[in-house]
TORPA-138244 format. One record per residue (C-alpha): residue in one letter; x, y, z. Coordinates in steps of 0.02 Angstrom, whole numbers, plus 50000, padded with zeros to 5 digits. Example, Ala and Ser with C-alpha at 12.3 -4.5 7.8 and 13.67 -1.06 7.14 Angstrom:
<sites>
A506154977550390;S506844994750357;
</sites>
This chain:
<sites>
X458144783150512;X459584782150638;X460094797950715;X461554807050619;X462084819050749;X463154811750891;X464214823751014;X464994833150870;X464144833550733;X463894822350564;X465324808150570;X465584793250424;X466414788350287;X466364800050120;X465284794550007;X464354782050094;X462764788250203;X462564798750306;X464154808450193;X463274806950020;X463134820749897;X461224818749905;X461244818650117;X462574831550144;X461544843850039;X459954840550116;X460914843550293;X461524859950207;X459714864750153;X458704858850315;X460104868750432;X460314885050327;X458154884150304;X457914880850475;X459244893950559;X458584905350425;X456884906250505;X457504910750647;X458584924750630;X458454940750544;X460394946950578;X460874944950394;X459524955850278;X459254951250126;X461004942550096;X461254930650218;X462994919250203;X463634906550296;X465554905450361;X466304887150304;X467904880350337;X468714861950318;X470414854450376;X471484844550273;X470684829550220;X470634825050048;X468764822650055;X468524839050130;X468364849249970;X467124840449881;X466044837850047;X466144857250063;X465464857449887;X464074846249920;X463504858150058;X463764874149984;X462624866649852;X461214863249978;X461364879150059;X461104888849898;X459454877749881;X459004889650031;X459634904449953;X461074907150070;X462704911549998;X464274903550054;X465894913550116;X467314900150110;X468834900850222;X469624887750152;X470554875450283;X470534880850453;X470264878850634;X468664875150699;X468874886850815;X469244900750688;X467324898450621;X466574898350803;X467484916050840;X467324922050663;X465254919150624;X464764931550750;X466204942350708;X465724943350511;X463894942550557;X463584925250468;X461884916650482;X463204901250545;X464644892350532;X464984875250466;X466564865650495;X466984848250380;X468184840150496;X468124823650590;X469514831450704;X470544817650790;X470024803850678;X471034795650544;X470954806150373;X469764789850286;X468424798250408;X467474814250400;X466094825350477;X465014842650460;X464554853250626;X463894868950635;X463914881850747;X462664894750790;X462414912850728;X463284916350910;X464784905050902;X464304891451022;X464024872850923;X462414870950862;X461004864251010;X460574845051004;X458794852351004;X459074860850840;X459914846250777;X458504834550791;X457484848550715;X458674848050556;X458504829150552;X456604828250547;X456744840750379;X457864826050299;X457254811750187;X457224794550250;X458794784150234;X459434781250052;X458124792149978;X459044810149992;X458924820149813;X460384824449718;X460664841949695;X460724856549546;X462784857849538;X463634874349507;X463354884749669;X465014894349709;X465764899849852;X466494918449895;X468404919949937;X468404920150138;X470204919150169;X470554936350199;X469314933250385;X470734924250422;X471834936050476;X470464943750593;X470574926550691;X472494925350686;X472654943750764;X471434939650889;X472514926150955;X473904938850960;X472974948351073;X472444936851202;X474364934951229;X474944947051373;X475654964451299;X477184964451404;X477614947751368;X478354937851220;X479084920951194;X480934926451176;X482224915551228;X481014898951201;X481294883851102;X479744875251060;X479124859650952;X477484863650844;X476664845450791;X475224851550713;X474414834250648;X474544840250459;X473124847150485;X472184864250504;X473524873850626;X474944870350473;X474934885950432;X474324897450561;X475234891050715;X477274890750677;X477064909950620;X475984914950757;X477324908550890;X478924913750784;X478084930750798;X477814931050968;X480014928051004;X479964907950998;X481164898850921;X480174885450823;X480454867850752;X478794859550675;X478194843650647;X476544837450564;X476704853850436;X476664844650267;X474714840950258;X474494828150065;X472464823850100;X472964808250175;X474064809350315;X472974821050446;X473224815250637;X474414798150544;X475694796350690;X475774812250739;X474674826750838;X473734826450992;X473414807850997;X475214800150933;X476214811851043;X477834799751032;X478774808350883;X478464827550978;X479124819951128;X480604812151029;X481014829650966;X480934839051122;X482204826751188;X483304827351038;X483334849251013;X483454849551183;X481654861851190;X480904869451332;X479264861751254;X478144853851140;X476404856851078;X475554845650995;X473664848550924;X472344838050834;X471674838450648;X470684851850659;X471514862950802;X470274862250947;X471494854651067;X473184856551113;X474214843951246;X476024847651296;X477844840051326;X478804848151453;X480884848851428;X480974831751479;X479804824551349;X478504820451489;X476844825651439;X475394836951523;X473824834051474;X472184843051467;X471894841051668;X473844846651717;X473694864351584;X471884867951674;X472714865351834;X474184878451785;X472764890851721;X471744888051847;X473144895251973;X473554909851872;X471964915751870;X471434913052030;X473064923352062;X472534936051976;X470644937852042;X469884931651878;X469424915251912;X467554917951932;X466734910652080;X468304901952138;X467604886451993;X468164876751859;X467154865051757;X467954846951724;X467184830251678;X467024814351737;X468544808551648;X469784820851739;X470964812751867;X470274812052050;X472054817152081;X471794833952031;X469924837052109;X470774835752277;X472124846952234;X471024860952173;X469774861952317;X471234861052440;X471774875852357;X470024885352368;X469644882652205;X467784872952169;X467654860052062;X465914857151939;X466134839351853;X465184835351701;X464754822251572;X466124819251439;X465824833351289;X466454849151261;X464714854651235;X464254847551434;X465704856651476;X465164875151386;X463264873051469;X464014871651630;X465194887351608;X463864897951532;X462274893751663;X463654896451798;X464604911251727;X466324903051757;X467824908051667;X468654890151639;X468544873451610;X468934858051483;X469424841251462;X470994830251500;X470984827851307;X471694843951280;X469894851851253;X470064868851355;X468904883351365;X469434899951412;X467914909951422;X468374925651457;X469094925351276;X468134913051156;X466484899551174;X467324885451126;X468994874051149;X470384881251062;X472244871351028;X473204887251004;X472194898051119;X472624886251266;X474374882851218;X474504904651212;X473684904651390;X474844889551454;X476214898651397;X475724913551470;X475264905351639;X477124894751646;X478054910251597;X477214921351740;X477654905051861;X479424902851807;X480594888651832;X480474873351698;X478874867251623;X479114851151725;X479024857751872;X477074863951801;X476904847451778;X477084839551957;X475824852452031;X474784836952094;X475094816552104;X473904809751996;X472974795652050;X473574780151942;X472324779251802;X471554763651680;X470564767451531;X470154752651458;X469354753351270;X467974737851229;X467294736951074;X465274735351049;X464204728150909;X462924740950975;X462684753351124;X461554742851240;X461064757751365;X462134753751531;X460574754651640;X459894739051555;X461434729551622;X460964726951799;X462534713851822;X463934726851777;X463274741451850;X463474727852008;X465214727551966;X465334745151948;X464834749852129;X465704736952226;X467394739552132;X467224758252190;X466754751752344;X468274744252351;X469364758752336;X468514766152494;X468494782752429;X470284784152363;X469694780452187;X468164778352070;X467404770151922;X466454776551770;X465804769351632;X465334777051453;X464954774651261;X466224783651152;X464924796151066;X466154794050896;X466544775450900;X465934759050929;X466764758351113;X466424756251280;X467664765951384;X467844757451578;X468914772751652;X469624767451842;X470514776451958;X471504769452095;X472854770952236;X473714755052140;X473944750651974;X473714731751965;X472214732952066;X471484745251957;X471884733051787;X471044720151889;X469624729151902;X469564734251717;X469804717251652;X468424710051783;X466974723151711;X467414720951537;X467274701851542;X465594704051648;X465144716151515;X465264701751360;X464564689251467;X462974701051511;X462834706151319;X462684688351265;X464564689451183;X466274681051169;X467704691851239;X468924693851112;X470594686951125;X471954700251135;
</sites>
């Protein structure tokens, strides 16, 4: 049986394995079973805290599971559509056995996905995972499941998780005086986010607030960032914020319509807190992915720099073992420890906020900080992940294109752990050179794999 669990969680199409009724149950029964042996927190009624966004599949996927986790006698407290993030703070807040999230997060609405998170708010351990695998049925063989389980009304929790974002925004500060663009991907921030900043002074025009089932992250949010940076242009805004499906990242549009991603808002936190002597150990965690550009910056300023593997998960390890306070992804994925365990969209744009107010001037001067190094990331598609280490000839590419750059830029190389891709990420002090390079290891890549390059 193929492993289901990739870097976040259960990801396929509804309906068809690993997402069928008879599958998603047994997940639900193996994981409650399995966590249930292991804790003790809940007595005698233990529940666990489930949320979806706003696909149309999400409901009856929710069903499926609440149906395997009554097989284990767990009951089910429903919060209805939400951020992921909102479960990770609110199952150690309620004191849930765990919280389970049906979202597929960036990905187009025909996709879906289940992860879980632990009884302490931190995604559930690969570890555990393959222990909740090896409880499953072989492929195709999963058993359907006795219908009727219900769920209890969770929806009150959130408020719990929308005051708790109110509070990690300074006390003597508010948003006053603002204009800002919400796009919040039809999905899961709909109706938390435009209220929370309204609240907080802002004046607010949204986008991506009409969720139907079908249109999550379609043209809009954290990956189509073209129609926020349209409207920032045309309201004449001091900013945009745009987040994904299911809220867990957030990237930015300054007044100009120029964006800042993931590495430019960790560089702007980074400073504040280091400003105010709570950046612990002078570190921030980034990963591979995050411009060279920015490294340099950083350490020039005193401020270490930990790079990991691509994963919010690689990215939590390595702010937990070292006790660090920040770090994230140029995707938008940020971590602020010092106030949650996981990457949260409207956390970091309340702590970006908080950061550019406390600096003054325009967002776009935020935004020029640091030059970043001119980067490529160049998308291949694969017919199967053939581990890189078994391809000799373009990890022989690899090295002498870095070699190249003569330590001005690098190269890196990695499987997308949600789609059939090889990424080829270059950075460079020129652009053509670097789109040289790209095209050079991707056609060494086809011819090592035995395959036609496809024509473009």
């Amino acid at each position: 049986m193929p492993h289901l669990f990739g870097t976040d969680g259960v990801r396929g199409i509804p309906g068809r394995y690993p997402l069928d009724e008879g599958t998603v149950a047994e997940i639900g029964e193996a994981a409650a079973r399995l966590l249930l042996a292991r804790s003790s927190r809940n007595g005698s009624r233990p529940f666990i805290l489930m949320a979806r966004d706003t696909r149309g599949s999400g409901p009856p996927l929710s069903r499926w599971l609440m149906e395997g986790f009554a097989a284990a006698g767990v009951r089910t407290v429903d919060l209805g559509v939400a951020p992921t993030p909102a479960v990770a703070y609110l199952t150690p807040v309620s004191g849930a056995l765990c919280g389970t999230v049906v979202s597929a997060s960036h990905n187009p609405a025909k996709f879906n996905g289940i992860k879980f998170f632990t009884g302490d708010g931190y995604k559930m351990t690969p570890e555990l995972e393959e222990e909740v695998e090896e409880r499953l049925s072989p492929e195709g063989r999963s058993r359907p499941r006795r219908r009727g389980a219900r769920a209890e009304d969770g929806r009150a929790l959130l408020r719990r998780y929308e005051d708790y974002l109110r509070s990690t925004f300074p006390p003597t500060m508010d948003l006053s005086g603002l204009r800002v663009v919400l796009d919040c991907a039809n999905g899961a921030a709909a109706r938390i986010a435009p209220p929370l900043f309204a609240g907080l002074g802002a004046k607010v025009l949204t986008l991506g607030c009409a969720p139907n089932g079908r249109n999550i992250n379609l043209g809009c949010g954290a990956l189509f960032t073209g129609r926020l940076q349209a409207a920032v242009r045309r309201w004449g805004a001091d900013c945009g914020i745009c987040f994904d499906g299911d809220a867990d990242r957030a990237i930015f549009a300054d007044e100009q319509g120029s964006l800042l991603d993931g590495d430019q808002l960790i560089c702007l936190s980074a400073l504040r807190l280091q400003r105010l002597g709570l950046l612990r150990s002078s570190k921030v965690v980034l990963t591979v992915m995050s411009n060279f550009g920015l490294v340099r910056f950083l350490e020039r300023r005193g401020i270490a720099v930990e790079s990991v593997p691509v994963g919010d998960r690689n990215v939590t390890e390595a702010i937990e073992s070292g006790g660090l306070s920040l770090g994230g992804e140029a995707s938008g994925h940020i971590i602020f420890r010092s106030f949650a365990s996981t990457g949260d969209g409207i956390l970091t744009a309340l702590q970006t906020l908080a950061a550019w107010r406390e600096a003054g001037g325009r967002l776009s001067a935020c935004r020029k900080a640091y030059r970043p190094l001119p980067q490529l990331i160049k998308n291949v598609h694969v017919e199967r992940r053939i581990p890189l280490e078994r391809l000799p000839r373009v990890q022989a590419l690899a090295r002498r294109c870095e070699h190249a750059l003569k330590g001005e830029g690098r190269v890196f190389l990695r499987y997308s752990g949600t789609e059939p891709l090889l990424r080829i990420m270059i950075e460079g002090p020129s652009r053509t050179r670097i789109e040289t390079m790209a095209r050079q290891l991707a056609a060494e890549y086809f011819r090592e794999v035995g395959r036609q390059e496809p024509e473009l």
